[in-house]
C-alpha positions as CSV (number, residue, x, y, z in Angstrom):
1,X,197.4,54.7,107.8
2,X,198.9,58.1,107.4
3,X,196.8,60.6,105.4
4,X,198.2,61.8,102.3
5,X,196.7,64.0,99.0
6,X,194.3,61.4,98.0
7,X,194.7,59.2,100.6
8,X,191.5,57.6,102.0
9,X,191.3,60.3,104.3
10,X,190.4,63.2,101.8
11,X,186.8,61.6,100.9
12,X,186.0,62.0,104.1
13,X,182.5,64.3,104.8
14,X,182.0,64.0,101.2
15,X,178.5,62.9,100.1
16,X,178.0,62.2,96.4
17,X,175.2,59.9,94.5
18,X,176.5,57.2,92.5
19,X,173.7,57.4,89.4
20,X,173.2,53.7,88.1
21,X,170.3,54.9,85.5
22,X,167.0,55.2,87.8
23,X,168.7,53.6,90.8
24,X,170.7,56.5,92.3
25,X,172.3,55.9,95.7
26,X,173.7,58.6,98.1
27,X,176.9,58.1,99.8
28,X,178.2,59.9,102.4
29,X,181.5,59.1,103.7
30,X,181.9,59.4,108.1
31,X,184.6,58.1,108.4
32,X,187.7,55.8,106.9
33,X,184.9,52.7,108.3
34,X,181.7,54.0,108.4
35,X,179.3,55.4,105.5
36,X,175.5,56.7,105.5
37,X,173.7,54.9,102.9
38,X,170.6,56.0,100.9
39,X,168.6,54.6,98.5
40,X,165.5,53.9,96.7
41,X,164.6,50.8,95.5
42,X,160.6,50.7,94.2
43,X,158.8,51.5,97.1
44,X,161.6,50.5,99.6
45,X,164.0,53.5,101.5
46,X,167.1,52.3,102.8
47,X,168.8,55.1,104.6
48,X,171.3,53.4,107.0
49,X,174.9,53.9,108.5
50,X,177.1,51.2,107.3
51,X,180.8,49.2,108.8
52,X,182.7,50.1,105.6
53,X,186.0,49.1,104.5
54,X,187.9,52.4,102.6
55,X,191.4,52.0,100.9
56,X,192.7,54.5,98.4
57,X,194.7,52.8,95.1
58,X,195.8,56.4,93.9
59,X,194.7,59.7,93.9
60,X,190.9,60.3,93.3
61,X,190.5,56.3,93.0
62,X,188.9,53.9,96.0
63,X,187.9,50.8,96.5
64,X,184.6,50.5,98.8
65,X,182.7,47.9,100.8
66,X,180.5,47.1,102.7
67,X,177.0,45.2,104.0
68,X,174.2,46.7,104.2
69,X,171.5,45.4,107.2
70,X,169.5,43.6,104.7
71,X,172.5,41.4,103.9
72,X,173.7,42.8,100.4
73,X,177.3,43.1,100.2
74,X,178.3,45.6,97.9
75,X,182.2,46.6,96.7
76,X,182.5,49.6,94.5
77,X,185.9,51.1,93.0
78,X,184.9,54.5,92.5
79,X,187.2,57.0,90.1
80,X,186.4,60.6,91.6
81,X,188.9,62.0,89.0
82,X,186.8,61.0,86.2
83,X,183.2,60.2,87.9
84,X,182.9,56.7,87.0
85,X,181.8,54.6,89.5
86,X,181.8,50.3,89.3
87,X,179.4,48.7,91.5
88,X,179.8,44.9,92.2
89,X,176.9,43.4,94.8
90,X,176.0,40.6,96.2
91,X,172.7,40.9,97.4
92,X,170.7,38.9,100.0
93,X,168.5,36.6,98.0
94,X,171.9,35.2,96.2
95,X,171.4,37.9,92.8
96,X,174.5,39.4,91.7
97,X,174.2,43.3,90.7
98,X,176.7,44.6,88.4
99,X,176.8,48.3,87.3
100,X,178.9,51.5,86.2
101,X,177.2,55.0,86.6
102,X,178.3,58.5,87.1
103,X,180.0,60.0,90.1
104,X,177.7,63.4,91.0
105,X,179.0,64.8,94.0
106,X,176.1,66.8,96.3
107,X,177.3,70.0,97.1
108,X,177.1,70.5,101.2
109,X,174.2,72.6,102.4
């Protein structure tokens, strides 16, 4: 793929949290097919590097997925224009979770 303005490519070393309500997951993108993942989910921490799939639609808008070591699947299409983020999962015990939050990107320390 050849990087363009808002190709897939310009996410890339971006970290941002993707705030469903109280379940607020931090994404940092590596690499076109690799993402750190972090999480808390009641008293389980999920902080992994994920095989991620990373295709830009326009400018600012992605579609995301990928499966996390448990075994949820998750696909996301995440607008960065207007920080809205859709979250579609398929999680390991067979539950579908559905969700749209806010886009807050973390500023790099």
């Amino acid at each position: 793929m050849t990087a363009t303005k808002g190709g897939s490519t310009s996410l890339i070393g971006e970290t941002f949290d993707c705030a469903f309500g109280s379940f607020v997951p931090r994404i940092t993108v590596m690499s076109p097919t690799e993402l750190r993942v972090r999480a808390t989910i009641g008293t389980t921490e999920i902080d992994e590097v994920v095989q991620s799939d990373l295709t830009g639609i326009r400018p600012g808008v992605f579609i995301v997925s990928w499966t996390e070591q448990s075994g949820n699947f998750v696909v996301q299409v995440q607008d960065h224009q207007n920080k809205v983020v859709h979250n579609y999962a398929r999680l390991a015990d067979g539950q579908i979770f559905r969700a749209q939050g806010a886009i807050q990107p973390v500023p790099a320390v």
